[in-house]
Every structure is written in C-alpha cells, then in structure tokens.
Backbone as XML, in Angstrom:
<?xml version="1.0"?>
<chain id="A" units="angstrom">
  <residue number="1" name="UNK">
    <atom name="N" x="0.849" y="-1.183" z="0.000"/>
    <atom name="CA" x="0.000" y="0.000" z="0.000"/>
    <atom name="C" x="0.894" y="1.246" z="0.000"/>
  </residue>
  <residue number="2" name="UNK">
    <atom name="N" x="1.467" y="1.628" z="-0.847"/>
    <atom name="CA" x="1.951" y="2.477" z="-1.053"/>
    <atom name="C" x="1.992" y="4.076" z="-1.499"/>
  </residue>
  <residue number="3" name="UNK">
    <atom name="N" x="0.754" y="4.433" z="-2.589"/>
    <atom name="CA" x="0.131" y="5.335" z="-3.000"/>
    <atom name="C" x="0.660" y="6.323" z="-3.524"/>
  </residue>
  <residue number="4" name="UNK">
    <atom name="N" x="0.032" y="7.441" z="-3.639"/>
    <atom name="CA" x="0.676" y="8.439" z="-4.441"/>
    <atom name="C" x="0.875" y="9.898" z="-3.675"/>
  </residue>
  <residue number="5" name="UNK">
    <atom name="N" x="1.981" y="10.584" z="-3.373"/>
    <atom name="CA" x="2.385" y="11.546" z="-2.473"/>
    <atom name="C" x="1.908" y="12.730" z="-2.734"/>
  </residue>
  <residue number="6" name="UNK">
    <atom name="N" x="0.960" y="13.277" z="-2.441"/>
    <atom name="CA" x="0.021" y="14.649" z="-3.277"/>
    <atom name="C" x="0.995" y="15.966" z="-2.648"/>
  </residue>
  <residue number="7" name="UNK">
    <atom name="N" x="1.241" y="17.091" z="-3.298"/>
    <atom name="CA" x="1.712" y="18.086" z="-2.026"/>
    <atom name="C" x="0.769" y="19.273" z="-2.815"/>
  </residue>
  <residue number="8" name="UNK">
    <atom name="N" x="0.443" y="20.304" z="-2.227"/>
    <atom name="CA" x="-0.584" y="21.539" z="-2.459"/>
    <atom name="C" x="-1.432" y="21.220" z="-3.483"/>
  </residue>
  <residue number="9" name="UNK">
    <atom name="N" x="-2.089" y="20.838" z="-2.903"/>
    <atom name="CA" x="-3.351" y="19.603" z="-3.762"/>
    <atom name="C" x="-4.932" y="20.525" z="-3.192"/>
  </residue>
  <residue number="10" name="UNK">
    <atom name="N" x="-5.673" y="20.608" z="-4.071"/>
    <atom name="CA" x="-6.753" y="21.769" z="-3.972"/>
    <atom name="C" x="-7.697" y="20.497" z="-3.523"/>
  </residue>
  <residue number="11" name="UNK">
    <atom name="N" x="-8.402" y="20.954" z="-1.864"/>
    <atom name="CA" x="-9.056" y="20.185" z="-0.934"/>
    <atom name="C" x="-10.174" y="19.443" z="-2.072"/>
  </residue>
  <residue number="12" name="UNK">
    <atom name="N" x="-11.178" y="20.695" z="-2.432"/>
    <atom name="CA" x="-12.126" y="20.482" z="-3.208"/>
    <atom name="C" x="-12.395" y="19.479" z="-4.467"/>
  </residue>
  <residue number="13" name="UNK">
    <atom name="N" x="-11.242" y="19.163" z="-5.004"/>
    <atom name="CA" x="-10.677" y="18.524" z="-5.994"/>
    <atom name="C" x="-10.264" y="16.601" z="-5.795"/>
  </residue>
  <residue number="14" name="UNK">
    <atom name="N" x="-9.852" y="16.773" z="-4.507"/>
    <atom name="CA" x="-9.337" y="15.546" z="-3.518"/>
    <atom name="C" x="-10.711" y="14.760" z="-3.619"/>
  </residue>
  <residue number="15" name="UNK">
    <atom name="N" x="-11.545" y="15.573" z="-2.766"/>
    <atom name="CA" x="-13.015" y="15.095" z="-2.701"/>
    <atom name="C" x="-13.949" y="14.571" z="-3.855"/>
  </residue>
  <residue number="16" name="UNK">
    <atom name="N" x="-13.453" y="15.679" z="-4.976"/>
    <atom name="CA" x="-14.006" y="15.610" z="-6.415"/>
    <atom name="C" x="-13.812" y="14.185" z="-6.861"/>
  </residue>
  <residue number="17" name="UNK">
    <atom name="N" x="-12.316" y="13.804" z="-6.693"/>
    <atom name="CA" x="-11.794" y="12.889" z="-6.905"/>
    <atom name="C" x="-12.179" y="11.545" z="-6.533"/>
  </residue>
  <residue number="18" name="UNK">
    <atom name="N" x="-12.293" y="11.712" z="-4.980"/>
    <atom name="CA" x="-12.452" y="10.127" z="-4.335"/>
    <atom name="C" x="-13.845" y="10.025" z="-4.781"/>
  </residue>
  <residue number="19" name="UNK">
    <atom name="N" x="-15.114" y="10.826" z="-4.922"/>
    <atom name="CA" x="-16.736" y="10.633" z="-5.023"/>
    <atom name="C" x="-16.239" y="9.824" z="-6.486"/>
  </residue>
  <residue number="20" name="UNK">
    <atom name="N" x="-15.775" y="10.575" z="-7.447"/>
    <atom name="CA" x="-15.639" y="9.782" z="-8.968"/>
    <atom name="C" x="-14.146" y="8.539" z="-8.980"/>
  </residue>
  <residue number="21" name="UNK">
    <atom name="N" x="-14.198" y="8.286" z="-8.369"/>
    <atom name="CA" x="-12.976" y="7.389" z="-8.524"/>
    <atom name="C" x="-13.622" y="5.631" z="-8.463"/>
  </residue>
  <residue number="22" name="UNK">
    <atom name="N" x="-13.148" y="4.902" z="-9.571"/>
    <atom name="CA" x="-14.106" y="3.451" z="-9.579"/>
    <atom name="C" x="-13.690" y="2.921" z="-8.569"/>
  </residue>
  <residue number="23" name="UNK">
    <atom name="N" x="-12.681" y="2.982" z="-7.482"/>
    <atom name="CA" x="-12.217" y="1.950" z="-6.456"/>
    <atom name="C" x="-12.254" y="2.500" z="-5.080"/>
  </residue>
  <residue number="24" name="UNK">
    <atom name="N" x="-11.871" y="1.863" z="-4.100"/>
    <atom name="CA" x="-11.508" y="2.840" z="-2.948"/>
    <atom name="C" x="-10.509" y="3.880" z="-2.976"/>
  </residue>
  <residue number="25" name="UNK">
    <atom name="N" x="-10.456" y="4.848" z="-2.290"/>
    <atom name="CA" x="-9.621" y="5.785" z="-1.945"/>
    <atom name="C" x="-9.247" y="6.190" z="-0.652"/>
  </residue>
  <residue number="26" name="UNK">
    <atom name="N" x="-7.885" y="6.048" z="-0.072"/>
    <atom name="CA" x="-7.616" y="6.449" z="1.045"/>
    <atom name="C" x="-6.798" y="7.224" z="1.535"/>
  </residue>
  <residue number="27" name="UNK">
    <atom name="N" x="-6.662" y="7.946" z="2.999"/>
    <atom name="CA" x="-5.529" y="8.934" z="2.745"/>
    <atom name="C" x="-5.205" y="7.878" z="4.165"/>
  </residue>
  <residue number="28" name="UNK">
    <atom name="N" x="-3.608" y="8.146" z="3.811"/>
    <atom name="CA" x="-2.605" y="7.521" z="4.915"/>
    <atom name="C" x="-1.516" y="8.562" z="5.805"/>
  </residue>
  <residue number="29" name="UNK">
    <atom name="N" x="-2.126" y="8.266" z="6.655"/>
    <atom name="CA" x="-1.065" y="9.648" z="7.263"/>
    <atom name="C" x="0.036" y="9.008" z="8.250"/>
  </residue>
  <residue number="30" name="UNK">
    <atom name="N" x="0.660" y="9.995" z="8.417"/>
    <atom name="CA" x="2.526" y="9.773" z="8.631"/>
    <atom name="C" x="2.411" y="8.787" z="9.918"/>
  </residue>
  <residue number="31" name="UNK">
    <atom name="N" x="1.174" y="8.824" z="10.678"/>
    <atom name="CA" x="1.235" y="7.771" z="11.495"/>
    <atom name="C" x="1.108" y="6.475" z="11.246"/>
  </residue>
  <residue number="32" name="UNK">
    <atom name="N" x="0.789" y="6.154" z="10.395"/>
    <atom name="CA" x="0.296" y="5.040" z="10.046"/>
    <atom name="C" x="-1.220" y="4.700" z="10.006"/>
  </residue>
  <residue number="33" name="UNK">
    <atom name="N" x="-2.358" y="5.664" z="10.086"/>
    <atom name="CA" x="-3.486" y="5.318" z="10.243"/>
    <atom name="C" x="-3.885" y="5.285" z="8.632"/>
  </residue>
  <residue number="34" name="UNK">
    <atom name="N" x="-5.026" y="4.814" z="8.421"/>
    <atom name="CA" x="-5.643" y="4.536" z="6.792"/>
    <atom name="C" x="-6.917" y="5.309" z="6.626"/>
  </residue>
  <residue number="35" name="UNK">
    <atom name="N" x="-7.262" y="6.254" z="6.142"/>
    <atom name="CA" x="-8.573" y="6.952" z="6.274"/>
    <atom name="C" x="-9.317" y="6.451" z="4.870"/>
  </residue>
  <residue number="36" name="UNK">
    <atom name="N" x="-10.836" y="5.833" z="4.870"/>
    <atom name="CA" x="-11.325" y="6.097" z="3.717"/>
    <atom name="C" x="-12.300" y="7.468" z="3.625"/>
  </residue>
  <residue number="37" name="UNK">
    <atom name="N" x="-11.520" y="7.926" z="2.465"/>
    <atom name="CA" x="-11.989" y="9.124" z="1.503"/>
    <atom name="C" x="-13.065" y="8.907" z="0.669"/>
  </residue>
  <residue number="38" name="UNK">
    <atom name="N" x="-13.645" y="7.819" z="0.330"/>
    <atom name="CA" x="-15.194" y="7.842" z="0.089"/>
    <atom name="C" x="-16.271" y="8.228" z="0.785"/>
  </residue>
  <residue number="39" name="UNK">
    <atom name="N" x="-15.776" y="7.990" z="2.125"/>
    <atom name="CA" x="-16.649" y="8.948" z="3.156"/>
    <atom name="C" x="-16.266" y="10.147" z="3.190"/>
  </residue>
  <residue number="40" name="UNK">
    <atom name="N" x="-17.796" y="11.068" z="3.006"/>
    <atom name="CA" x="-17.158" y="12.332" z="2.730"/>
    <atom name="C" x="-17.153" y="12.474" z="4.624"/>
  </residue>
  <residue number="41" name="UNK">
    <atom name="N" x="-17.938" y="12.239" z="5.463"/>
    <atom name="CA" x="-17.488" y="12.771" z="6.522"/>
    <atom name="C" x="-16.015" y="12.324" z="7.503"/>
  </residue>
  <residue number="42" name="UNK">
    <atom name="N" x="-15.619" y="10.863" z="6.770"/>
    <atom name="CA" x="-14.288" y="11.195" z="7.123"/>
    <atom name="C" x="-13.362" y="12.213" z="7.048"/>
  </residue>
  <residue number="43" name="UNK">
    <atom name="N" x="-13.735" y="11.953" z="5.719"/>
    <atom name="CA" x="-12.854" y="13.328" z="4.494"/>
    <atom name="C" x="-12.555" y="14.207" z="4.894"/>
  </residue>
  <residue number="44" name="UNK">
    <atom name="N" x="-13.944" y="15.077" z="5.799"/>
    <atom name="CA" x="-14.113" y="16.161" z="5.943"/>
    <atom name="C" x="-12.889" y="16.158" z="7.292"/>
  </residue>
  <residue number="45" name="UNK">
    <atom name="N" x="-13.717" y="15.452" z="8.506"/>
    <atom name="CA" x="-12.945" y="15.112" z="9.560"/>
    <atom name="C" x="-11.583" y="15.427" z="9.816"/>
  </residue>
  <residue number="46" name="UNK">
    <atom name="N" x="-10.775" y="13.908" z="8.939"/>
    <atom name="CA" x="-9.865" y="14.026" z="8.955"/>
    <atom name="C" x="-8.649" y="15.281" z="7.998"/>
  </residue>
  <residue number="47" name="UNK">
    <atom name="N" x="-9.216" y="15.356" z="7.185"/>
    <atom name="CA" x="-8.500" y="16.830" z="5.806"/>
    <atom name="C" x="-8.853" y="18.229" z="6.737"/>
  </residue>
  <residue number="48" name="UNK">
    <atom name="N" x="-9.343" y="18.341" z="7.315"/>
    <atom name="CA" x="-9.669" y="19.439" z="8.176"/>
    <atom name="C" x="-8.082" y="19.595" z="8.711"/>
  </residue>
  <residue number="49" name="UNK">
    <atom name="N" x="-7.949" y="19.165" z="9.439"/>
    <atom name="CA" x="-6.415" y="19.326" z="10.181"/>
    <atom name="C" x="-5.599" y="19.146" z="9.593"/>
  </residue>
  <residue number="50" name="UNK">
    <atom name="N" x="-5.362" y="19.056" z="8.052"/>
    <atom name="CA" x="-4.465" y="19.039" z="6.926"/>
    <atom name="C" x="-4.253" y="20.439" z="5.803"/>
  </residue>
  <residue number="51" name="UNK">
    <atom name="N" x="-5.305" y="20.881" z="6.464"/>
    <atom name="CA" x="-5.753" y="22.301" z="5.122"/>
    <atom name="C" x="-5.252" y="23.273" z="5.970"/>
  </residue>
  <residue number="52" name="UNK">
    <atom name="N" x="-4.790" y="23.872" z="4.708"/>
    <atom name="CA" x="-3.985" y="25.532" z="5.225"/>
    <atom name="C" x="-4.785" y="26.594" z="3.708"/>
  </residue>
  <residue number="53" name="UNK">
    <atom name="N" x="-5.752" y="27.135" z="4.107"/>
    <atom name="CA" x="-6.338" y="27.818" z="3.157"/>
    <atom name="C" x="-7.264" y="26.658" z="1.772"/>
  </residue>
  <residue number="54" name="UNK">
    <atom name="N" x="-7.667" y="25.840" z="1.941"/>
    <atom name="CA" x="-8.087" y="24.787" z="1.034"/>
    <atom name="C" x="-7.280" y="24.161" z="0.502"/>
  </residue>
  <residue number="55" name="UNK">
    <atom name="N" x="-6.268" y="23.805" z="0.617"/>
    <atom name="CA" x="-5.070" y="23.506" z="0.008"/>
    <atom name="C" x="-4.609" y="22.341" z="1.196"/>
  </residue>
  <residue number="56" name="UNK">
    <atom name="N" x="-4.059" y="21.331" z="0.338"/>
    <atom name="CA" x="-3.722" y="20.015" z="1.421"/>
    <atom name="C" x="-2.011" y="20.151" z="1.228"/>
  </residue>
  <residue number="57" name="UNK">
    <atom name="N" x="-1.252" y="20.441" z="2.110"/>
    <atom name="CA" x="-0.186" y="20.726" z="1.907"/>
    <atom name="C" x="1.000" y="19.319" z="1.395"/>
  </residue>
  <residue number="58" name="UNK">
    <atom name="N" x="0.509" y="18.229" z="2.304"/>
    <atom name="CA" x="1.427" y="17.095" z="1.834"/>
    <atom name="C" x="0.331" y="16.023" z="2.449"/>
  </residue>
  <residue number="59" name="UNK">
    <atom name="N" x="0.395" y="14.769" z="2.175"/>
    <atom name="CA" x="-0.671" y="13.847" z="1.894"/>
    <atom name="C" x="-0.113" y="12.540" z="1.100"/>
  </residue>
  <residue number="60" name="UNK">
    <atom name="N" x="-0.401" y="11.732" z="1.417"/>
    <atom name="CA" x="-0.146" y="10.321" z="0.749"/>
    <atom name="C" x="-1.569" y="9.646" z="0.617"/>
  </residue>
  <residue number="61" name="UNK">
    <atom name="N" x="-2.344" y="9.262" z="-0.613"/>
    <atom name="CA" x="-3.513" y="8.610" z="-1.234"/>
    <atom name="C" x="-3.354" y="7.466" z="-1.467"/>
  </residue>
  <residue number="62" name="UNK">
    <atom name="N" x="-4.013" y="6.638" z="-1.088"/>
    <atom name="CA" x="-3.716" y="5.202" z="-1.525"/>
    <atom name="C" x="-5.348" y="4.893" z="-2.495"/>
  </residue>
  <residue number="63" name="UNK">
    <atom name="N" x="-4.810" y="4.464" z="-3.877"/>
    <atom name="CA" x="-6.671" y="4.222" z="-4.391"/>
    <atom name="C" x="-6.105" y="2.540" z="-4.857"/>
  </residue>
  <residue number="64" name="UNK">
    <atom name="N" x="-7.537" y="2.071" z="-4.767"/>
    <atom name="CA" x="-7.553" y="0.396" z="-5.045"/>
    <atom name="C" x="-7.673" y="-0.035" z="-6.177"/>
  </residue>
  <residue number="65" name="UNK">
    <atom name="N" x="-7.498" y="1.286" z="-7.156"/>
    <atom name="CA" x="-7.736" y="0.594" z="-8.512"/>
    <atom name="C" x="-6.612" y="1.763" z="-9.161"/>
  </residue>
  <residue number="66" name="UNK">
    <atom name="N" x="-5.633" y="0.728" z="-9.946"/>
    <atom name="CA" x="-4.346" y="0.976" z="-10.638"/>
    <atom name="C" x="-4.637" y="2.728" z="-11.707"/>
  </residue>
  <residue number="67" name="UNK">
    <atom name="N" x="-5.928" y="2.666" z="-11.793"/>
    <atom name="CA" x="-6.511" y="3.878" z="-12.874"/>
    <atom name="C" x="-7.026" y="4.365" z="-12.547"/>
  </residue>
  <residue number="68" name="UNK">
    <atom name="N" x="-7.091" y="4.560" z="-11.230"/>
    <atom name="CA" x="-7.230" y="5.851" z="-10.306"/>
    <atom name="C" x="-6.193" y="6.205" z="-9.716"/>
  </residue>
  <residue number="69" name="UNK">
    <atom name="N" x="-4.983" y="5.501" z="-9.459"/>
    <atom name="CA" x="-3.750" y="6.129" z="-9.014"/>
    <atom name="C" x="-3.270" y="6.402" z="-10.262"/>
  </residue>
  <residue number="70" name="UNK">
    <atom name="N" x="-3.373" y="6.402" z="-11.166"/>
    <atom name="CA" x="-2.834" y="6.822" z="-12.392"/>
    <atom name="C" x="-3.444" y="8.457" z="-12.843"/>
  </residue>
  <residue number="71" name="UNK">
    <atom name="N" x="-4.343" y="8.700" z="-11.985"/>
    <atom name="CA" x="-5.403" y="9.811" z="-12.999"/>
    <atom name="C" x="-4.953" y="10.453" z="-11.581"/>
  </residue>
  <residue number="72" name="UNK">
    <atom name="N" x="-5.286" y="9.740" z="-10.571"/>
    <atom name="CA" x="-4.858" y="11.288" z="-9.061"/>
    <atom name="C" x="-3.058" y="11.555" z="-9.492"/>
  </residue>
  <residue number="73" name="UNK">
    <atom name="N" x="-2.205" y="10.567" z="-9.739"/>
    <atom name="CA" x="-1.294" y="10.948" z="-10.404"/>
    <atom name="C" x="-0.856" y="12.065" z="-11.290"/>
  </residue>
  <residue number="74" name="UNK">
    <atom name="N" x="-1.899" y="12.215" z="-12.344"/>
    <atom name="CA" x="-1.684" y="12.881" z="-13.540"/>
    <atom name="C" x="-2.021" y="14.999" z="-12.571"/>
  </residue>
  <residue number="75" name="UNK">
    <atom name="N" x="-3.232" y="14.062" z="-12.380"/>
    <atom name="CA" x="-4.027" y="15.661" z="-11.619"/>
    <atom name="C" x="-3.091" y="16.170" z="-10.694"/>
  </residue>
  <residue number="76" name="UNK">
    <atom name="N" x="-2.177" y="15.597" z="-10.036"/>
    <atom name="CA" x="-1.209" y="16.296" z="-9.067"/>
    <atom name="C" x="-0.105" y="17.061" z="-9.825"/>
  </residue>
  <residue number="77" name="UNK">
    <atom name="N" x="0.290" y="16.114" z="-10.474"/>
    <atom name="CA" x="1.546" y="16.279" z="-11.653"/>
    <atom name="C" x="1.616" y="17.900" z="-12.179"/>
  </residue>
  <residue number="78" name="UNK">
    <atom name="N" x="0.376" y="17.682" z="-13.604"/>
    <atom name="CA" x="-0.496" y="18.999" z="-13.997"/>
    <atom name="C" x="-1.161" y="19.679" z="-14.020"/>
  </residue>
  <residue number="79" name="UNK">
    <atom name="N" x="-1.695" y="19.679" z="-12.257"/>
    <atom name="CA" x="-2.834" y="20.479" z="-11.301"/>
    <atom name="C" x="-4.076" y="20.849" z="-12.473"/>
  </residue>
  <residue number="80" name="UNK">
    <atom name="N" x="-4.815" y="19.441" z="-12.851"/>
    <atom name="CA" x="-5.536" y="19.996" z="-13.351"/>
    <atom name="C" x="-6.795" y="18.859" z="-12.326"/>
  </residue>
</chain>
C-alpha cells in the first residue's frame, strides 16, 4: 500500500476525486493510520487538520484501482 504523495493539492478537488474514482480511496497519514476518503465525513474530519487555506499541503492517497492512481497521479503532476 503504497500510493501516491500529493503536495498543495486543492481540498475540493481531492473530494471531487475520491466521489468519482471506480475503487476505494484512502488517505494515509505519517502515522500510520488509513482513512477512507469515500466517506465524505471522514474526508471532511480528517482533511480538516491538513488544510492551510483549502489547500492540502502534503498527503499520501492510496486508491484500489491501478486507474485511479494513475489519474490522481496525472491531476497532481499537472494540477488539473
């Protein structure tokens, strides 16, 4: 479980992401805990104490399907 390392990643977009994404999505934080991001009230929960102006400053995503880490990939890459 390794995932993909997001840094100033637009909150709104994260969310955008995990609702349309075909697999699970999770965020893993430096402790070792596993959050699923399909729940938006995790989401909310936990990304709350991650946001500095809507913006997720650093973040590690883990998604369960190879073409969704490929596309949160791309979207980090070329902030689109």
């Amino acid at each position: 479980m390794e995932g993909v390392r997001i840094h100033d990643f637009d909150f709104i977009k994260l969310m955008d992401f995990a609702a349309t994404a075909q697999g699970s999505v999770f965020l893993k934080t430096d402790e070792g805990d596993v959050l699923n991001l399909r729940s938006q009230l995790t989401g909310l929960l936990v990304l709350s104490g991650a946001l500095e102006q809507g913006v997720i400053r650093d973040a590690t995503i883990v998604c369960g399907k190879p073409e969704d880490e490929a596309r949160l990939f791309r979207m980090n890459l070329y902030r689109n």
